[in-house]
KEKE-3310 file (N, C-alpha, C; in steps of 0.2 Angstrom, whole numbers, plus 5000, padded with zeros to 4 digits):
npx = (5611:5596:5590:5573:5569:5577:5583:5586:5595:5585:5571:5560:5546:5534:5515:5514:5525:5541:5553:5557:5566:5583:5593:5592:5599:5596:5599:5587:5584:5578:5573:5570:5568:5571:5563:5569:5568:5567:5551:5540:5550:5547:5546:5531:5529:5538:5535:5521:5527:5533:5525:5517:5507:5511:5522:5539:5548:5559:5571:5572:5562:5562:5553:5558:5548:5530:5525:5516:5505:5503:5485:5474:5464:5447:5431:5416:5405:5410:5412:5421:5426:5426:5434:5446:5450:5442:5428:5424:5429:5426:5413:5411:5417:5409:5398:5400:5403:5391:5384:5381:5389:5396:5406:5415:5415:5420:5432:5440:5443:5448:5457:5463:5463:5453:5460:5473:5467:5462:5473:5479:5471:5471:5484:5483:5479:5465:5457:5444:5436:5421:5416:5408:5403:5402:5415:5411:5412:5425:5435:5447:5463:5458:5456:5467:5473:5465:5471:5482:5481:5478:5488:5496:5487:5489:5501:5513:5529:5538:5532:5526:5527:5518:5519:5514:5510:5503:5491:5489:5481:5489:5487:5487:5499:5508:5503:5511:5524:5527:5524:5536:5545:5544:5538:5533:5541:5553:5552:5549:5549:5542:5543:5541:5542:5550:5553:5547:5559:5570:5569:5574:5584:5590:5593:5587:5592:5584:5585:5586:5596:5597:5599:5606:5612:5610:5618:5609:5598:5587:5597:5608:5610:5606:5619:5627:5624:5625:5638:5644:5637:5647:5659:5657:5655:5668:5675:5672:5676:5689:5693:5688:5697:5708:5706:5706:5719:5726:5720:5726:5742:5740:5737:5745:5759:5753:5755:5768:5771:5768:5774:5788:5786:5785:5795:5804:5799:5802:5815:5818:5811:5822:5832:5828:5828:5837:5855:5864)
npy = (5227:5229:5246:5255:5268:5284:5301:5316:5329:5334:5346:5353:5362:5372:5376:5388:5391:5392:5383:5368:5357:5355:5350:5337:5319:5305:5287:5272:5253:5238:5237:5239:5255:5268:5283:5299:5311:5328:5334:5343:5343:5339:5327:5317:5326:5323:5309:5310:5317:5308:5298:5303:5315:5326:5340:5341:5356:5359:5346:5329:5314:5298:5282:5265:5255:5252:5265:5267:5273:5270:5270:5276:5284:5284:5282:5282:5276:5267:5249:5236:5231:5241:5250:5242:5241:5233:5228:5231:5219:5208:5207:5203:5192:5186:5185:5176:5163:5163:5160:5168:5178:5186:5184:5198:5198:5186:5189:5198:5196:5192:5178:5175:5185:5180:5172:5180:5189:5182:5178:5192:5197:5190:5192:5200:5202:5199:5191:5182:5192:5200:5206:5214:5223:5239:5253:5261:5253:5247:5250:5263:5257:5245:5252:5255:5242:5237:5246:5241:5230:5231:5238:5225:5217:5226:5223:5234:5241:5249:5252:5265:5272:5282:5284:5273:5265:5271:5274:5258:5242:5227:5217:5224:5230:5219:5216:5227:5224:5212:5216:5224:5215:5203:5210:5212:5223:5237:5248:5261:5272:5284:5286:5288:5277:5269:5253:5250:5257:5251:5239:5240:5241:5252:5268:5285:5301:5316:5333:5350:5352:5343:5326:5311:5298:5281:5265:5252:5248:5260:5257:5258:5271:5277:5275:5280:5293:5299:5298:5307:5319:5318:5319:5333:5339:5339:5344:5359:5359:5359:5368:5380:5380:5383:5395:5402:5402:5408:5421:5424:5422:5433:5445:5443:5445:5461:5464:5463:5472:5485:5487:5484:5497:5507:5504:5513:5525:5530:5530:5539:5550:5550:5554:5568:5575:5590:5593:5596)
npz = (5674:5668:5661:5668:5669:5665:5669:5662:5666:5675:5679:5692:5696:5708:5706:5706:5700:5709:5710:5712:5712:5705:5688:5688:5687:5684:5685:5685:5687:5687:5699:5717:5722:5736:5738:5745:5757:5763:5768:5758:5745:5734:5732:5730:5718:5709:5706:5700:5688:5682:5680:5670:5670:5675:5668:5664:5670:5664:5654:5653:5654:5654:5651:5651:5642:5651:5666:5679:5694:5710:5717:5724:5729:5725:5718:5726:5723:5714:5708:5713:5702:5693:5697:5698:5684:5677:5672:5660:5653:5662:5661:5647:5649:5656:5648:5637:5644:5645:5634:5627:5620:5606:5592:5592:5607:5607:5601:5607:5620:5636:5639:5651:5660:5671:5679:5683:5687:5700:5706:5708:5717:5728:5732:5737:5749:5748:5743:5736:5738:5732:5716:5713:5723:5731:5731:5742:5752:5759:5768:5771:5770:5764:5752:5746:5746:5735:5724:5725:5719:5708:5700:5701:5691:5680:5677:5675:5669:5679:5693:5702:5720:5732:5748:5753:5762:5772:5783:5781:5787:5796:5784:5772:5773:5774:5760:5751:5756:5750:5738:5736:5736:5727:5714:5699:5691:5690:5704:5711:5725:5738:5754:5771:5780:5788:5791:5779:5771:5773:5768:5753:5737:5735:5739:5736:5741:5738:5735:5734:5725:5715:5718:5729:5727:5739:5742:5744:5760:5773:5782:5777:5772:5781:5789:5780:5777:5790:5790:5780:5786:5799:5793:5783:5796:5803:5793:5792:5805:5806:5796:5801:5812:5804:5801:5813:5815:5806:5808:5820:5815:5809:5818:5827:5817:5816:5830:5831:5819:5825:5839:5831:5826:5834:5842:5833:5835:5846:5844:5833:5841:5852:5847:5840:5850:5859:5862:5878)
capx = (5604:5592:5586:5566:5571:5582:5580:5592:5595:5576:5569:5554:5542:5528:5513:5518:5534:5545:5559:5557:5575:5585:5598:5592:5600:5597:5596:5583:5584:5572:5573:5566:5571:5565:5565:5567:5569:5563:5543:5540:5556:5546:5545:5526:5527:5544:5530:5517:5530:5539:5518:5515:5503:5515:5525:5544:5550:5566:5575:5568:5559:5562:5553:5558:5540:5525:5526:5509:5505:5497:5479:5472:5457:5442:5424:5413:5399:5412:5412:5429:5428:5426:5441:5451:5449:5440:5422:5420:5432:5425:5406:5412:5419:5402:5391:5404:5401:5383:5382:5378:5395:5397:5410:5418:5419:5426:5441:5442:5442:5457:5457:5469:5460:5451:5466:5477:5464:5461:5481:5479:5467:5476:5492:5483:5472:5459:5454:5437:5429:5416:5420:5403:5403:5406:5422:5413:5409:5430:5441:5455:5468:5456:5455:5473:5474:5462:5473:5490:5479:5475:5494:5497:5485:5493:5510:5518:5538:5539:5527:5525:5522:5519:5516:5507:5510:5501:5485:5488:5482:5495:5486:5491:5509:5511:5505:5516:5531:5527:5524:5542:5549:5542:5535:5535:5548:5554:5550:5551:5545:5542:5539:5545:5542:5558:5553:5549:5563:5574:5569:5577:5589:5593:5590:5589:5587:5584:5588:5585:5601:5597:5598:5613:5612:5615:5617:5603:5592:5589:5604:5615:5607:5608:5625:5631:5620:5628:5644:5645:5639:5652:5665:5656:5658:5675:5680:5669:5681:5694:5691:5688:5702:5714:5703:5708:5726:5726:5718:5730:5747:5741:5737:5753:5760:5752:5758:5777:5775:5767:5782:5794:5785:5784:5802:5806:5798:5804:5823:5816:5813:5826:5835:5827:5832:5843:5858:5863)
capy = (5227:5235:5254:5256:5274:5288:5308:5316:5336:5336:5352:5352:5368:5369:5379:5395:5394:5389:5379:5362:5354:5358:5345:5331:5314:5296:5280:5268:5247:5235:5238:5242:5262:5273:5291:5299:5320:5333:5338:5349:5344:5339:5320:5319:5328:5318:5304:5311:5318:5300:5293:5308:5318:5332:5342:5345:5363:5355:5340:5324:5308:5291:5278:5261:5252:5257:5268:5266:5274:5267:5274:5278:5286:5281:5286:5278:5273:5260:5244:5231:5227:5244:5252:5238:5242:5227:5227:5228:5212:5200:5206:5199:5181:5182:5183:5170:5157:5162:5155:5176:5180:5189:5185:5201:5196:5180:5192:5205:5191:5192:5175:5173:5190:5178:5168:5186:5194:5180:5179:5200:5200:5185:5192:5208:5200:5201:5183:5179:5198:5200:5213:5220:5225:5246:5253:5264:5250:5246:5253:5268:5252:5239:5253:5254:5234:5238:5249:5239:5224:5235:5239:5219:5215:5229:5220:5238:5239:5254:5255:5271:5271:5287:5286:5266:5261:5276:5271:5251:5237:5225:5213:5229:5232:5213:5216:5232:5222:5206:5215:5226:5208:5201:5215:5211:5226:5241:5252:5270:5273:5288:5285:5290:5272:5266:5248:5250:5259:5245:5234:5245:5239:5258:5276:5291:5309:5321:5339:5356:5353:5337:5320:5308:5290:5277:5257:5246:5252:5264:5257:5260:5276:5284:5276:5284:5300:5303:5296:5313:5325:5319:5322:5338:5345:5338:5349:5364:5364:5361:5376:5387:5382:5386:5403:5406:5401:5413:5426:5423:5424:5440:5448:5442:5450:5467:5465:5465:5477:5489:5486:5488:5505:5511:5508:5518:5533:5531:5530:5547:5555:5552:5559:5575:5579:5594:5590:5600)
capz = (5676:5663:5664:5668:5671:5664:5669:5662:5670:5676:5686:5694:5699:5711:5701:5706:5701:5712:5709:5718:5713:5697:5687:5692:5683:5688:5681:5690:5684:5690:5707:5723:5726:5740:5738:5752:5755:5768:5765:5749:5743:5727:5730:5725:5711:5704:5704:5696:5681:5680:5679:5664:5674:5676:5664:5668:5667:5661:5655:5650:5657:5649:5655:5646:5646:5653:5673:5682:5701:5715:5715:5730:5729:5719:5717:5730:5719:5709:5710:5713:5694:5690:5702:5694:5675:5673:5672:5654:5651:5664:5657:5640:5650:5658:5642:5632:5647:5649:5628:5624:5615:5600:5589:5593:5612:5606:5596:5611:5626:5639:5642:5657:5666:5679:5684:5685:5693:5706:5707:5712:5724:5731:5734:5741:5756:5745:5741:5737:5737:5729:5710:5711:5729:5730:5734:5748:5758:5761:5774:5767:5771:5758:5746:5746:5744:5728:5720:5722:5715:5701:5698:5699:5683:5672:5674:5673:5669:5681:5698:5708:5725:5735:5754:5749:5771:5777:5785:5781:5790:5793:5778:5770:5775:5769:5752:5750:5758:5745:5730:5735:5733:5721:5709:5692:5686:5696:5709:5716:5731:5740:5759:5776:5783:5789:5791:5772:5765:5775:5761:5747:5737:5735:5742:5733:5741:5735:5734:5729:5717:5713:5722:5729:5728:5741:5739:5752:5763:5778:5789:5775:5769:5788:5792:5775:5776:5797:5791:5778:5790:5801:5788:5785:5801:5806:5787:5793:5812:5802:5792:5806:5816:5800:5798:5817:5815:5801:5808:5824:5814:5806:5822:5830:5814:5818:5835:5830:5817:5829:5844:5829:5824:5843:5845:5828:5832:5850:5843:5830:5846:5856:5841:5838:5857:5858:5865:5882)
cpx = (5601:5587:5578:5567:5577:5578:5587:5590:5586:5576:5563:5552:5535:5522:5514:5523:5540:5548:5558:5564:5577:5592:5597:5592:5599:5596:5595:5585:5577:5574:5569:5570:5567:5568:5562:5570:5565:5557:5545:5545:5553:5545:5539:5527:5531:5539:5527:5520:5532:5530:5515:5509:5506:5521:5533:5545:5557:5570:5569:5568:5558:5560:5552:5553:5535:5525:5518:5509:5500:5491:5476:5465:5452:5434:5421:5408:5403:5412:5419:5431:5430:5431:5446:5451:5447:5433:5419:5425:5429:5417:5407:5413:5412:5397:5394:5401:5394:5381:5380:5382:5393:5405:5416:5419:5423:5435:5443:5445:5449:5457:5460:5467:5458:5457:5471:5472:5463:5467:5480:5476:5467:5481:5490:5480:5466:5455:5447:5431:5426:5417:5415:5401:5408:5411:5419:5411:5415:5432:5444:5460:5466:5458:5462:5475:5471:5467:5482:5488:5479:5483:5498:5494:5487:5498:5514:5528:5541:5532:5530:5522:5522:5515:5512:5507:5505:5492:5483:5487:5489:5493:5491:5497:5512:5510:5509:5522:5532:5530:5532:5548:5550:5539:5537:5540:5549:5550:5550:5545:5546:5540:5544:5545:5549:5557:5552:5555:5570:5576:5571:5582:5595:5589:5592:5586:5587:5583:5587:5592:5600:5596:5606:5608:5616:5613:5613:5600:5592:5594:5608:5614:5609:5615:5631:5630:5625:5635:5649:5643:5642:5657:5664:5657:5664:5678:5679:5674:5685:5698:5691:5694:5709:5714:5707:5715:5728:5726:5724:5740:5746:5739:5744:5760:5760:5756:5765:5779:5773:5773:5788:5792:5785:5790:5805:5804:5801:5814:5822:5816:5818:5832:5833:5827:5837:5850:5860:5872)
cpy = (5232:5241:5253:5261:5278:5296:5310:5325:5339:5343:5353:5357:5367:5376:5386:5398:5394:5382:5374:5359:5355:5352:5340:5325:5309:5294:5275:5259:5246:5232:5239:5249:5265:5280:5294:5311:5324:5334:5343:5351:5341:5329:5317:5320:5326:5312:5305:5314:5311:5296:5298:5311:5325:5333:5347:5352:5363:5349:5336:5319:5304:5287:5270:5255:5256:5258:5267:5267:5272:5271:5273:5280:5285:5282:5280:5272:5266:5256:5242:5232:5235:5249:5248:5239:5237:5224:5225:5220:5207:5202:5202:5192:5180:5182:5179:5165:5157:5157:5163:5179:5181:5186:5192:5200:5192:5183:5195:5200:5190:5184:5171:5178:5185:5175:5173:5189:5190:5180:5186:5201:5193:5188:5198:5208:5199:5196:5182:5186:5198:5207:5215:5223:5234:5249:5258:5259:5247:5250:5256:5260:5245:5242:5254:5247:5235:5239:5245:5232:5225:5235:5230:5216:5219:5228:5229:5236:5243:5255:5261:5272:5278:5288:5277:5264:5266:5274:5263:5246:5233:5218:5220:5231:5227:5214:5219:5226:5216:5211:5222:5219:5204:5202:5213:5218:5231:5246:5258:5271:5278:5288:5288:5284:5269:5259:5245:5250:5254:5239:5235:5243:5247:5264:5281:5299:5314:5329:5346:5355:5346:5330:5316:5301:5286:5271:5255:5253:5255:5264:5259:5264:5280:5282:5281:5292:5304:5302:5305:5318:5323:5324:5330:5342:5342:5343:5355:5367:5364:5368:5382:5386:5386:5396:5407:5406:5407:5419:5429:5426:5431:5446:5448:5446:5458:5470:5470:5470:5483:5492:5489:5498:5510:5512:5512:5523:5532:5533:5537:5551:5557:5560:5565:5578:5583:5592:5595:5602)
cpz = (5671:5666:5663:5668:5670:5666:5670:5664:5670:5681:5685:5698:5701:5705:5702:5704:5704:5710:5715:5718:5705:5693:5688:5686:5689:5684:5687:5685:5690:5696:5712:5724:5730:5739:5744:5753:5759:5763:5762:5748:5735:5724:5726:5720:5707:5700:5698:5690:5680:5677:5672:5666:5678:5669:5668:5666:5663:5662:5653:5654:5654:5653:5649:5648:5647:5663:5674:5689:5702:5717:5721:5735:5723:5723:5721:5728:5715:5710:5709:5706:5691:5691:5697:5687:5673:5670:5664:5652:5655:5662:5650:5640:5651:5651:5636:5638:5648:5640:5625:5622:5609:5598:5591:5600:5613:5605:5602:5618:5629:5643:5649:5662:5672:5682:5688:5690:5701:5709:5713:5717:5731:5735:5738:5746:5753:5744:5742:5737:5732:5722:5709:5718:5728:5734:5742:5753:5762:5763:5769:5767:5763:5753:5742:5743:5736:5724:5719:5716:5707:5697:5697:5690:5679:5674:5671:5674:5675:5688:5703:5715:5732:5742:5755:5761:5773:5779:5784:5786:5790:5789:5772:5769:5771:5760:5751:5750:5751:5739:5730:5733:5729:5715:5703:5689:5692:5702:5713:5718:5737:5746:5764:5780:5783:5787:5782:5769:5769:5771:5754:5744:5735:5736:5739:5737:5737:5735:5732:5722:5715:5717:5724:5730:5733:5741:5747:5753:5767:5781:5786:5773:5777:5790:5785:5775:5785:5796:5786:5782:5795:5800:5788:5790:5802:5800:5790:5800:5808:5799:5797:5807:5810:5797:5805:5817:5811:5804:5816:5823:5811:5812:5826:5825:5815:5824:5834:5825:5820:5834:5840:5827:5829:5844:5838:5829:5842:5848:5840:5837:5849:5849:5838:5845:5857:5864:5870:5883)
residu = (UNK:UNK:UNK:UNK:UNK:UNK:UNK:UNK:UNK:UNK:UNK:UNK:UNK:UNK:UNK:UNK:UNK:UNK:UNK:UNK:UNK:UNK:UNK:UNK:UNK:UNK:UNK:UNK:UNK:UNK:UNK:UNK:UNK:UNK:UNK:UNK:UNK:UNK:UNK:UNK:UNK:UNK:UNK:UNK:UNK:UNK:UNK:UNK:UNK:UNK:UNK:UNK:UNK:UNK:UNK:UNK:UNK:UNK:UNK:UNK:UNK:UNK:UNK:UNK:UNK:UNK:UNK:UNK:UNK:UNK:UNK:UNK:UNK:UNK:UNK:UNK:UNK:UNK:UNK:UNK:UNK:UNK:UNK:UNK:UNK:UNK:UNK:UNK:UNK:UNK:UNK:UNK:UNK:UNK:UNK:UNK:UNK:UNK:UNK:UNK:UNK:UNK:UNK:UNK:UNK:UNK:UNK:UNK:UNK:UNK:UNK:UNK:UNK:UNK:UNK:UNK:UNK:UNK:UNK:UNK:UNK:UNK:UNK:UNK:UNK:UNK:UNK:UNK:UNK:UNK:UNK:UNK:UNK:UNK:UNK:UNK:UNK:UNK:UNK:UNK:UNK:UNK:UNK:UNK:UNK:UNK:UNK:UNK:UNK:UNK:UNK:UNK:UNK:UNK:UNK:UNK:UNK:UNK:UNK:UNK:UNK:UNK:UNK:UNK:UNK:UNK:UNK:UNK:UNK:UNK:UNK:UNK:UNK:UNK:UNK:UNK:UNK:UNK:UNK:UNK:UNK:UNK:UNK:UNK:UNK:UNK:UNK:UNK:UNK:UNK:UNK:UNK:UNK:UNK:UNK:UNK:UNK:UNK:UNK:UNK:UNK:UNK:UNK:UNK:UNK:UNK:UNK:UNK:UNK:UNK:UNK:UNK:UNK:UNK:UNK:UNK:UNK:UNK:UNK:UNK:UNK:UNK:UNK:UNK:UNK:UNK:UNK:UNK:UNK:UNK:UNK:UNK:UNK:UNK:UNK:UNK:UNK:UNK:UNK:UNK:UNK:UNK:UNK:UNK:UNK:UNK:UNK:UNK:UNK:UNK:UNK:UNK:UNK:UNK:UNK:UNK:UNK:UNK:UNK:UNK:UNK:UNK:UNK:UNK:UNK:UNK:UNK:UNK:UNK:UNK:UNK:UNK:UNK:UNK:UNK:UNK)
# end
């Protein structure tokens, strides 16, 4: 499988300076990954440095292609076309088909935008909205559907998606779930939705010292993740019982050489008794 993702001994600080996690190596392919990791453990903000929107404190981020995050929020006043990066391109198809082209719209003209675009907002519940309708007139859940459409027409190598379930209808959850399926290149994904990260073909947590990888999805993530801290506590009695055992023979130790020191000054006694 080919790399979309290398981060070789990455560490990541919050703006204050705190150390969020230090060391951290991975290699991602064009996959489905979830990142998964107690609250401000740094997950966010792995995104937005892997998106170029953060600078690491150390270490480097290779992303082979181009990485693009799911966008979330957007200005109430814009329109569909203009959320989606596309207002000035489908302006150039409409003034070619109206017979009002220039030359240079002819040279500049993304011939295949409307069919991609129709594709996008196909796959996202979206079918048939209207691209000059304003984004505050869409539910949090639509604007959401917006923004994954939007990551569909740039064909990224690398999408980011931080949290993308939270508030979704369930047209919404379907897009998500699809475009985990069938997403044109990889995927790191930072969520807490279980029924999401089930469909993973890999889980990373992540760590203040770094992160551990495991293969599939949640089941095989928490039967792996409980099957370690088993092992870990069964090492940890382990541990004690051999600390008690230890600490056991060396009082038993004590013991006996107390007893023998008790009858040695007992035997000194008797022997400095005068005789009668």
């Amino acid at each position: 499988m080919s790399s979309c993702l290398t981060l070789d001994s990455l560490s990541l600080a919050t703006p204050e300076g705190d150390t969020l996690f230090d060391n951290l190596t991975l290699s991602l392919g064009r996959e489905a990954v979830g990142l998964v990791g107690r609250n401000g453990c740094g997950k966010s903000t792995l995104l937005k440095a892997i998106a170029g929107n953060l600078a690491p404190a150390r270490g480097q981020i290779n992303v082979h292609g181009r990485a693009a995050m799911l966008q979330q929020s957007f200005d109430e006043a814009e329109t569909v076309a203009q959320a989606l990066g596309v207002r000035t391109d489908l302006a150039r198809l409409a003034r070619i088909t109206a017979g009002d082209g220039t030359a240079e719209d002819f040279d500049a003209a993304d011939w295949t935008l409307e069919a991609r675009l129709e594709k996008a907002l196909a796959d996202t519940g979206l079918a048939g909205v209207d691209t000059t309708r304003k984004i505050g007139t869409f539910s949090g859940g639509e604007r959401t559907r917006i923004g994954l459409a939007r990551l569909l027409l740039a064909e990224p190598d690398l999408i980011l998606l931080d949290e993308p379930t939270n508030n979704l209808d369930a047209e919404g959850r379907a897009s998500v779930m699809s475009l985990i399926e069938s997403g044109p290149g990889g995927l790191l994904i930072a969520s807490h939705d279980r029924a999401l990260l089930e469909r993973m073909d890999r889980i990373v947590e992540l760590t203040p010292v770094g992160c551990t990888v495991f293969g599939g999805g949640w089941s095989e993530f928490e039967a792996a993740r409980n099957a370690a801290r088993a092992r870990a506590r069964a090492e940890a009695t382990s541990a004690a019982n051999r600390l008690k055992a230890t600490e056991r023979k060396t009082q038993q130790a004590k013991e006996r050489q107390d007893r023998s020191d008790a009858r040695g000054r007992a035997v000194r006694a008797r022997g400095d008794q005068p005789k009668l």
